[in-house]
N, C-alpha and C positions, 0 to 999 in steps of 0.2 A: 504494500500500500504506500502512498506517497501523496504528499501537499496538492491543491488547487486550488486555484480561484474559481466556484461553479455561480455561475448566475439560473438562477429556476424564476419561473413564473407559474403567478400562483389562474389557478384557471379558473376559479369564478370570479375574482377583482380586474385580474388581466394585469396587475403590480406585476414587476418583476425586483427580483433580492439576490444580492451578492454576499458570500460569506465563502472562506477555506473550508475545504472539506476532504476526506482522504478518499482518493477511488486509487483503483489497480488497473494494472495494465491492458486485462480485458474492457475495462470500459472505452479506452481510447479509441476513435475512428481506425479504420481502414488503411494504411501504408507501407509502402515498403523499406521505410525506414524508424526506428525508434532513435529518438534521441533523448540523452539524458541532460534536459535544461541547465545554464548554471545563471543564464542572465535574460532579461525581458525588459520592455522599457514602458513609457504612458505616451499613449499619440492621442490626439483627437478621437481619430474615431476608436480608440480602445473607450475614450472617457463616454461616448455615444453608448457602445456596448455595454457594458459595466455600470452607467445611470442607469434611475428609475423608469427608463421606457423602454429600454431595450434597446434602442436604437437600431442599428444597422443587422440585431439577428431574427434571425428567422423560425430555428427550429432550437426546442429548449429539453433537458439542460445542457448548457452552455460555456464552453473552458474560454472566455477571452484571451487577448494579446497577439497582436499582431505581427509581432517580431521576436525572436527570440534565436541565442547562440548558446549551443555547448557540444557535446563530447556524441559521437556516432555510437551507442551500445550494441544494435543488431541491424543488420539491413540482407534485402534479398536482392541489390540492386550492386552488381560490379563495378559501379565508379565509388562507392561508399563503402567501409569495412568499419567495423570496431575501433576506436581511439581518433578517429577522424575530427578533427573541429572543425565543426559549421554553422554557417548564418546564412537564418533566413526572415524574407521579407516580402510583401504581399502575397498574391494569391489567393485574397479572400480570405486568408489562413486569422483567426480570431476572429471573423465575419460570420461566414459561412462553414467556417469549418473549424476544429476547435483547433486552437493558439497557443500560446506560450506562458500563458499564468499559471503552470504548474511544472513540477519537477520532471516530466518525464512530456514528450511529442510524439506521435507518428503521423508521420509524413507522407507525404510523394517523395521520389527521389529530385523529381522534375523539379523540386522548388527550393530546393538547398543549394547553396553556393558554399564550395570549398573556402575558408577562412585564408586569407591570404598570409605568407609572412610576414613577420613585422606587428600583428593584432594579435592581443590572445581578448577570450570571450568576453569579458568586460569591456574592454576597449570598443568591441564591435558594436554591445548594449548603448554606450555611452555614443556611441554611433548612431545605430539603430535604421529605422524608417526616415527617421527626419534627415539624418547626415547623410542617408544616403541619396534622398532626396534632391538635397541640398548640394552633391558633388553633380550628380546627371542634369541639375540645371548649370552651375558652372562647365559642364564640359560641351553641352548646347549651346551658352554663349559663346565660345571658344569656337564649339565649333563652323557660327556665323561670323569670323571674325573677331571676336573682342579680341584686346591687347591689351597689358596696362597702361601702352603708348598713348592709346585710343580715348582715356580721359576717366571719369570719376565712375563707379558703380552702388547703384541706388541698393540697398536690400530692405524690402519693411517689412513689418512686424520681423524682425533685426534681434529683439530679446527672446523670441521664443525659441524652439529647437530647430527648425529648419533654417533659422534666420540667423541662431549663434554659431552653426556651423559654416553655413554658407560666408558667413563675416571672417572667422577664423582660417579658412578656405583660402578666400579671395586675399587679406590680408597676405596669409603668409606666397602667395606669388606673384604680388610685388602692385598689387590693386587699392589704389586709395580708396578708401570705403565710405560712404555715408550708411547710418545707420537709421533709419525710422523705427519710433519705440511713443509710447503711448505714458510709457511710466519714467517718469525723469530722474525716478531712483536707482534704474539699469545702466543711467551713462556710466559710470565707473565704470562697471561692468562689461558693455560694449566696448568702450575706450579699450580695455587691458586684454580683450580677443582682437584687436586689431584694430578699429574702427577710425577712423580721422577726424571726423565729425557727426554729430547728431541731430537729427531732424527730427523735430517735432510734429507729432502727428496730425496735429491742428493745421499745419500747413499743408497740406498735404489731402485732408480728408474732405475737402468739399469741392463739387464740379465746378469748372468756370465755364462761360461760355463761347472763349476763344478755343477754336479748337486747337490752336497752337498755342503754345507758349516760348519762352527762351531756350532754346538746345540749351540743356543740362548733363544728361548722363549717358554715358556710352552705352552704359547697358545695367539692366537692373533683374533682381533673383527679386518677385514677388508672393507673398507670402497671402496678403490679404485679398485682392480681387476689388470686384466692387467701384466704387466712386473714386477710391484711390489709384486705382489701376486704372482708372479712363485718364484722371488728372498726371499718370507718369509718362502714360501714350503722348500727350500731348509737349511735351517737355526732355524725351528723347532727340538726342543729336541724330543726326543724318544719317540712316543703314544702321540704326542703332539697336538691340534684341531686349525686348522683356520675356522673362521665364517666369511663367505664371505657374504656381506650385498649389496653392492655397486660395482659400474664398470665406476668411475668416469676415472679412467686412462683407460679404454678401456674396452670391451670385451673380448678380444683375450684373452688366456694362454699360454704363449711362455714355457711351463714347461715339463719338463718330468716324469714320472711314480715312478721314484727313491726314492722318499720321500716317497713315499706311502710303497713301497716292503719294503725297507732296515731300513725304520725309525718307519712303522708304523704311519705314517702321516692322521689326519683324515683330510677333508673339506666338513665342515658340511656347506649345501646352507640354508640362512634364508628367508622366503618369509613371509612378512608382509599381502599380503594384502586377502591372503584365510582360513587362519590360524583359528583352529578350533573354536569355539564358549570356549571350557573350558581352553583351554589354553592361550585366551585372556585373561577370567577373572584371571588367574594364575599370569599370567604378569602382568595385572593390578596391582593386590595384594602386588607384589613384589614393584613394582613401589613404592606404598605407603610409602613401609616399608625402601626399600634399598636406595630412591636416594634421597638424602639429599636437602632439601628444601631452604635451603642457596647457597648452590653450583647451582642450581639448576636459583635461581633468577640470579646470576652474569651472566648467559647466553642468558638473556631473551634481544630485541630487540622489544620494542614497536610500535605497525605499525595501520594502518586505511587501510579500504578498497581502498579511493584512493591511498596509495602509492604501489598497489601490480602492477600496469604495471611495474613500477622500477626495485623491487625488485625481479619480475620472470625475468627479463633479469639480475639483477646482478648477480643471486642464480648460474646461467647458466654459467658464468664465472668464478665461482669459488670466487665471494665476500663477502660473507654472512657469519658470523662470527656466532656459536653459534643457536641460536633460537629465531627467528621472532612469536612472538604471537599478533597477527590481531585483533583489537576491532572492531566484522562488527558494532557497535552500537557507537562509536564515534566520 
């Protein structure tokens, strides 16, 4: 028997409840590979899953976590053997299928990525969904082009996990960075991952009606979407890429077409969680090399399985500072 985070729902209120509870290896789904967790992390939609609606699941009961790394125990799959360390990241995996808020995983083989040299399994948590996120929009920019030659990069929502790595990222290969952040008590914080300057989100967060503005940013990793993503469109320098990652200000695009015709404006969509099998290991690779393992700890947020009811309703409100890495074995 061994630890989990089980979410049930109860079936005449339709509530659903998170608490640890001990199941065994037969209750786990279908895969062909077992792993034995040693780390997991909080994203959005874990904190979706994990609240009191259930959010993004479907069929109950329910192991959340979207991401998780540790150690290969058994697998019937010849690219994976026993002692193997591995990360893995969407798939639906804590969605649709049960995740990482427990001691033990089985998998597909299809959805595991071999753990690069250089990361051992914490480092990967402290990583996670968001960092890696956060590298495949850096390497989209790149790969339209950006240079640190090319001039200043916007990142907003800048304090949260997609936004602290992507800042840490960007800094450390040679990118002056503006930061957008909402909480003026994270500038330190930004500042010492890399950051150059700080942009307040008030500027930022209301449409104007010019659909142009001053060329500003070469290129920008956005986190929030929304009003604030139409006002950065409009404020890209010439041939310059937004990588829209997140839609924490909303869905909608109050923007219009101008930035595109007149500027050559690119908006490149990043999707984590279907992303090719060789492009993860790419990013992975990058991961290892580009994002600085100092910068990297400052943002780390140590947590236990019991504290994730908390922490999926704080994440929800916009509380969560940086990156939560989950010891399911503490």
């Amino acid at each position: 028997m061994f630890k989990a985070l089980v979410v049930e729902k109860d079936a005449e209120t339709g509530k659903t409840s998170a608490a640890v509870k001990q199941i065994g290896v037969e209750d786990l789904p279908a895969g062909e590979v077992l792993v034995a967790v040693d780390y997991s992390t909080v994203n959005y939609k874990d904190g979706l899953c994990v609240g009191p609606g259930g959010g993004l699941v479907r069929n109950y009961p329910h192991v959340p976590g979207i991401d998780f790394a540790g150690v290969v125990e058994e697998s019937s799959d010849a690219r994976y053997k026993p002692g193997d360390k591995v990360v893995l990241t969407g798939w639906r995996v804590g969605e649709a299928h049960w995740g990482g808020y427990a001691q033990k995983a089985r998998v597909k083989a299809d959805w595991l990525v071999p753990l690069p040299e250089g990361l051992d399994t914490r480092q990967a948590m402290a990583v996670g969904t968001a960092g890696f996120t956060a590298m495949l929009a850096v390497m989209a920019l790149e790969d339209h082009g950006l240079t640190p030659e090319k001039g200043e990069v916007l990142v907003t929502g800048a304090a949260g996990g997609v936004g602290s790595v992507a800042t840490a990222i960007l800094a450390k290969l040679g990118y002056q960075v503006a930061g957008v952040t909402g909480r003026p008590e994270t500038e330190d914080y930004l500042k010492g991952l890399g950051a150059t300057r700080i942009v307040a989100r008030e500027e930022l967060a209301e449409t104007v009606k010019r659909p142009l503005e001053a060329e500003t940013w070469a290129g920008c990793v956005d986190a929030v979407g929304g009003a604030m993503l139409a006002r950065v469109l409009g404020q890209m320098k010439y041939g310059g890429s937004v990588a829209a990652v997140g839609l924490a200000g909303g869905a909608g695009l109050p923007a219009t077409v101008v930035p595109f015709l007149l500027r050559g404006v690119n908006l490149l969509g990043i999707d984590s969680v279907m992303q090719p099998y060789d492009n993860r290991v790419r990013a992975w690779a990058r991961i290892a090399r580009d994002l600085p393992m100092d910068k990297l700890e400052a943002m780390v947020q140590p947590a236990t399985l019991e504290d994730l009811p908390q922490l999926g309703a704080d994440i929800l409100k916009g509380q969560v500072k940086g990156r939560v890495v989950v010891d399911v074995n503490a």
